[in-house]
N, CA, C and O of each residue as an XYZ file, in Angstrom:
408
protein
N     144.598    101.696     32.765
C     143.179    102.006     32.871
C     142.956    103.391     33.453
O     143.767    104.148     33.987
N     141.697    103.531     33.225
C     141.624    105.374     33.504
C     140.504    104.825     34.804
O     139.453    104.188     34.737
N     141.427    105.512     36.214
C     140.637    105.595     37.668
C     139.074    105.948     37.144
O     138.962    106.434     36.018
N     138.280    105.790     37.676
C     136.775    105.896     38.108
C     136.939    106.940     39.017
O     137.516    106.870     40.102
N     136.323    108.049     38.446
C     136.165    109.163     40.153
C     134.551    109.820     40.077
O     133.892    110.388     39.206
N     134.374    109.493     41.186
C     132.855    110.257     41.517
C     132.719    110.960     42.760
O     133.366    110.727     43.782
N     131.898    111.772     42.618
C     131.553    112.778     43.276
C     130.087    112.901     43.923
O     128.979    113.003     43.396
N     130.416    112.862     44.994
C     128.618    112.956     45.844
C     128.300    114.238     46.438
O     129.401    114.728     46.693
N     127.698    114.780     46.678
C     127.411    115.578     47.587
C     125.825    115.437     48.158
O     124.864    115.335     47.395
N     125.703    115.450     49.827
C     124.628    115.157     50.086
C     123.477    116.453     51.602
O     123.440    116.451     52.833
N     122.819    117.266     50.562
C     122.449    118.004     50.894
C     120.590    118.057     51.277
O     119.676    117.843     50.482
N     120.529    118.276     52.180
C     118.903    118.248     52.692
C     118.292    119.671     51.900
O     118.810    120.780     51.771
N     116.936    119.124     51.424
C     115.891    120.719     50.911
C     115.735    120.920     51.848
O     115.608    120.025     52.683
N     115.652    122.620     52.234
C     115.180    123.249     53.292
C     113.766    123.116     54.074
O     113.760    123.591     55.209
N     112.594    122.540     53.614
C     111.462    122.218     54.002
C     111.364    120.639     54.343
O     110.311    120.091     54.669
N     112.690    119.948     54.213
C     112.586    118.504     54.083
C     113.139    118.357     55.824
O     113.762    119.341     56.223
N     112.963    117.334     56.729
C     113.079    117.397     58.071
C     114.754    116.352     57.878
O     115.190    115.977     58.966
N     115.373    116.040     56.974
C     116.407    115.098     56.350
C     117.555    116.459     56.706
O     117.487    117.593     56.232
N     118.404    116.025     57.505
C     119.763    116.889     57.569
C     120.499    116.714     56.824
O     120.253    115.708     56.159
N     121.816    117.485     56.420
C     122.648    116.906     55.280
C     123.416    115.723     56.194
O     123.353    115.634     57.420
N     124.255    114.721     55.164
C     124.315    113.644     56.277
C     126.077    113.026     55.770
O     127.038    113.795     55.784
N     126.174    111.833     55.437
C     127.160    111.168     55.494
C     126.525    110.217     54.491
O     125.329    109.932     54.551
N     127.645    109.557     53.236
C     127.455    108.215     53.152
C     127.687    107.173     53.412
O     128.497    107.249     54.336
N     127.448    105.909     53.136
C     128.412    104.660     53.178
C     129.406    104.789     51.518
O     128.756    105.284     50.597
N     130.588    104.450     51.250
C     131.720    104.128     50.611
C     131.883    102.460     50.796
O     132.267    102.200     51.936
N     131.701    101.357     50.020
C     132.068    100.316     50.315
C     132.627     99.661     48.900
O     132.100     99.890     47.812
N     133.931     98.697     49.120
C     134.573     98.570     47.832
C     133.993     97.128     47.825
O     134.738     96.422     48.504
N     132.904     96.387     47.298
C     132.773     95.383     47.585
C     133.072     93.984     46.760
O     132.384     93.256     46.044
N     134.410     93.971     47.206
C     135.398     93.589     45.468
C     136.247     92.173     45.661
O     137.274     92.078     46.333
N     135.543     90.992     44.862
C     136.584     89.500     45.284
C     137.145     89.340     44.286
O     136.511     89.484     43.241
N     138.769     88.925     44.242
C     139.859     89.150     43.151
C     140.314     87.439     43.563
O     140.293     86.753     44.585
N     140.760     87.224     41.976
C     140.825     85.686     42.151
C     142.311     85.700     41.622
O     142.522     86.331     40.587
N     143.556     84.937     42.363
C     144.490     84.789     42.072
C     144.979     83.627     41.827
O     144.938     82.636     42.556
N     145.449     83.737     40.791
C     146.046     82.762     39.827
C     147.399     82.697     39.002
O     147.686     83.743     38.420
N     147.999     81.966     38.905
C     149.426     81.657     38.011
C     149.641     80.195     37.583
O     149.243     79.152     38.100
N     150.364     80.415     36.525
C     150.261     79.352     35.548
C     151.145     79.408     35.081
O     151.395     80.507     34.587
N     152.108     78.392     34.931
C     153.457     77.631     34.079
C     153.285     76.763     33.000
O     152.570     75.795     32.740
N     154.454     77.625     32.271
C     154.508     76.218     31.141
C     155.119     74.988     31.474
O     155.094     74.052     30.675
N     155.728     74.892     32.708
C     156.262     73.220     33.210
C     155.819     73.059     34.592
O     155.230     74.026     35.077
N     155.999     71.959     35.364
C     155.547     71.725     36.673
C     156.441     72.495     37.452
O     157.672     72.457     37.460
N     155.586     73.269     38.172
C     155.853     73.692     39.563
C     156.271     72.757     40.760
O     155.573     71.835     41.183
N     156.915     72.947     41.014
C     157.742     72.000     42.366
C     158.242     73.080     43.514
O     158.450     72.689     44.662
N     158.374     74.095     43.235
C     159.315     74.847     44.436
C     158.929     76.724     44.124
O     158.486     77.074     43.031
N     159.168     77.659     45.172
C     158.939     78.281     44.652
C     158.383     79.517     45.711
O     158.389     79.231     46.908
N     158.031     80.518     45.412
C     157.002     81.696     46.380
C     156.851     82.515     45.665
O     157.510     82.886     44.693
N     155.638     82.981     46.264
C     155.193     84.706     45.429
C     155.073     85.827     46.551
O     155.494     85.714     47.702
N     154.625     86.586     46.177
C     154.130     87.902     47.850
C     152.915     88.249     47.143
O     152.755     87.743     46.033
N     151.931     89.121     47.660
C     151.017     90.019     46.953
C     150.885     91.489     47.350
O     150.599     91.722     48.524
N     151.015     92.238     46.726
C     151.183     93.461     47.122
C     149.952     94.296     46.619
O     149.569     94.381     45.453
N     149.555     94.734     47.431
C     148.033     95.398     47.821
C     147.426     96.795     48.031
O     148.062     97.431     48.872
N     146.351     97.474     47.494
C     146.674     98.993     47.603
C     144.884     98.654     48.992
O     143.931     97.881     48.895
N     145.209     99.534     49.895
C     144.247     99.783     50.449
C     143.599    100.677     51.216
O     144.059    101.270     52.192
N     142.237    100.785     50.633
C     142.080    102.107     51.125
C     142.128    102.752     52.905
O     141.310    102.301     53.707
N     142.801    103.443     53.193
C     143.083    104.039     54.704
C     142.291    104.915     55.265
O     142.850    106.008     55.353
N     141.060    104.897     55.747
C     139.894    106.001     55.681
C     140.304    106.807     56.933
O     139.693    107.858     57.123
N     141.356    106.408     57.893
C     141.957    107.648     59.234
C     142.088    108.805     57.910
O     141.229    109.658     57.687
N     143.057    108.666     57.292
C     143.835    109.640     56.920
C     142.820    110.197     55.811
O     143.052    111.384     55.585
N     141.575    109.587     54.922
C     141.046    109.889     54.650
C     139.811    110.410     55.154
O     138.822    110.317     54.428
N     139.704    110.967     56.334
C     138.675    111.598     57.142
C     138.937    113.046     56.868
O     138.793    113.571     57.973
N     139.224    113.926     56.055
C     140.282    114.942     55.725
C     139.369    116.005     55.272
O     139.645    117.204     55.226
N     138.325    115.485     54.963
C     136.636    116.711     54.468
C     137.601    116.874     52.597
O     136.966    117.526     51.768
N     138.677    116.420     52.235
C     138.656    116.926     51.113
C     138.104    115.872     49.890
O     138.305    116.149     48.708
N     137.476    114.787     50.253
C     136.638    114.006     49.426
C     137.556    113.086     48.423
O     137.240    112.422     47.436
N     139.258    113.390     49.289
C     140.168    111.736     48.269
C     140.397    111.109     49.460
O     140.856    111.412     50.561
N     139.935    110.131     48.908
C     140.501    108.600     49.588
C     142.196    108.270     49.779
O     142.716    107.962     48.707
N     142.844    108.280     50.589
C     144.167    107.678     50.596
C     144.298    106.402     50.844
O     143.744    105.870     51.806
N     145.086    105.738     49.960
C     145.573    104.478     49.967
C     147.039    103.712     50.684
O     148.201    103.982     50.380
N     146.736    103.053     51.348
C     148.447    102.734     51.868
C     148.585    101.267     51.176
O     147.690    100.427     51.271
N     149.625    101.080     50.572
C     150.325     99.758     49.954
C     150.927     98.953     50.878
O     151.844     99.183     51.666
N     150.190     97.845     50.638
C     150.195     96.945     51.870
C     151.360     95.343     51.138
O     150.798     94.875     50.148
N     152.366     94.777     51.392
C     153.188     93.756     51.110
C     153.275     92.456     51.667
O     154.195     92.508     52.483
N     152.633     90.946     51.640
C     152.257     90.236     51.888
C     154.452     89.830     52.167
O     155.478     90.237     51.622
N     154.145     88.905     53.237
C     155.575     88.043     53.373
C     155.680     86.910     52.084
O     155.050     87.015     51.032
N     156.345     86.137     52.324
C     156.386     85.551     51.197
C     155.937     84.269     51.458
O     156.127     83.569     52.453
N     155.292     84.037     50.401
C     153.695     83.253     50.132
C     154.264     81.758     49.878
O     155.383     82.087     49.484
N     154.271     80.265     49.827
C     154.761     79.185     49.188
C     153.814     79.309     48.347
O     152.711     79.845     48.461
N     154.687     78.378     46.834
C     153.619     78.309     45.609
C     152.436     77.646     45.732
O     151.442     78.147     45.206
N     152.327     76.367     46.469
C     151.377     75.681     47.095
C     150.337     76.082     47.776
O     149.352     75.402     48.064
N     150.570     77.344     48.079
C     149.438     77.690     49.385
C     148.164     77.443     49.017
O     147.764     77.404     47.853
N     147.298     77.217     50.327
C     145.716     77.564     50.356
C     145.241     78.345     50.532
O     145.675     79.231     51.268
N     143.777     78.396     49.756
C     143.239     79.280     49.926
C     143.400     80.258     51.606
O     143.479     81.485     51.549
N     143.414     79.900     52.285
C     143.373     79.538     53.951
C     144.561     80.608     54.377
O     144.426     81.592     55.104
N     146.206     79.970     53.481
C     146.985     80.309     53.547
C     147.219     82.182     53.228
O     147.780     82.957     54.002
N     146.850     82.394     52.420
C     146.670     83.254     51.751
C     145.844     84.247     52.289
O     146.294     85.392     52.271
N     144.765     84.063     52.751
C     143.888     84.988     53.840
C     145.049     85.379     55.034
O     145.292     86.542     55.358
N     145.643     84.315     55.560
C     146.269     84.568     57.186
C     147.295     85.267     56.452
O     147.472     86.155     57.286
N     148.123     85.550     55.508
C     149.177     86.067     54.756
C     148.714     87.614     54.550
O     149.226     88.689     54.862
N     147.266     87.164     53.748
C     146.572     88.753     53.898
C     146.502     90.041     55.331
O     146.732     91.246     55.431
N     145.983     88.765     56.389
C     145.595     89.265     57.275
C     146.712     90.211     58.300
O     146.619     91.311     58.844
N     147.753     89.187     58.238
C     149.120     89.373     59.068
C     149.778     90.571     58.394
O     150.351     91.397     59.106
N     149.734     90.731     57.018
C     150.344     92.046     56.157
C     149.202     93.635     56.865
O     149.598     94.724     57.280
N     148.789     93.480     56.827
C     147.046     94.554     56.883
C     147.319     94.645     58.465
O     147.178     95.834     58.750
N     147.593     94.036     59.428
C     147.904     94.470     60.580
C     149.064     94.499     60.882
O     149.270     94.703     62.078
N     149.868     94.379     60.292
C     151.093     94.742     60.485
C     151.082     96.403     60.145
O     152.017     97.060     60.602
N     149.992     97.121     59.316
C     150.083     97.962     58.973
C     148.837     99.090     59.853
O     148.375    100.204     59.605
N     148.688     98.259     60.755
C     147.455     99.224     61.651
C     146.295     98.740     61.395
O     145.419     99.188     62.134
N     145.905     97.883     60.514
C     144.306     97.348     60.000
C     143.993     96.761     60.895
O     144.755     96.230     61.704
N     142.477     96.749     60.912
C     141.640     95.247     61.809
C     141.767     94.493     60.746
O     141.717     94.977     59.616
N     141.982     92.986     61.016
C     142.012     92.019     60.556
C     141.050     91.627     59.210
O     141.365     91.072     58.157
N     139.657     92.185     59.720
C     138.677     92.372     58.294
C     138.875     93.716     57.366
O     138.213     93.789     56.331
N     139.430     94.372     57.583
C     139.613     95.334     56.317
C     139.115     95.056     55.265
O     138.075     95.395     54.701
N     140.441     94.000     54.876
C     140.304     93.098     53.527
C     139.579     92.011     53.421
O     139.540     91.396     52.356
């Protein structure tokens, strides 16, 4: 797929009392994971491996976002929903994140 890139720039008219300012950036994005066999599952694990955006390093005034790739431990095939968040969560701070990042 071809990245999405946009470009803002946010500048006050000179007679307008509005300073130039800052935006909000928010990825506001729910991904549904799923796998499927052609025979029964009985045993088994996956990981999920994750790109996310790092806005320290992207504080940089040059307007790209850096991403750090984030690697879940390894997941049972069974897991819950539940499971899978604390899997999320524990990967993402292992890597410097607050816990809600993701």
């Amino acid at each position: 797929p071809i990245p999405e890139i946009q470009e803002v720039t946010i500048e006050s008219i000179s007679y307008e009392s509005i300073g130039d300012g800052y935006f909000s950036l928010r990825f506001p994005e729910v991904q549904l994971v799923a796998w499927t066999s052609g025979s029964p599952v009985t045993e088994g694990s996956f990981y999920l491996s994750l790109s996310v955006p790092y806005f320290d390093d992207s504080n940089n005034e040059t307007g790209i976002i850096e991403f750090v790739n984030v690697t879940t431990n390894c997941i049972q095939f069974d897991a819950t929903a539940n499971d899978l968040d604390n899997a999320i969560e524990a990967a993402i701070m292992g890597q410097g994140f607050d816990a809600n990042s993701v």
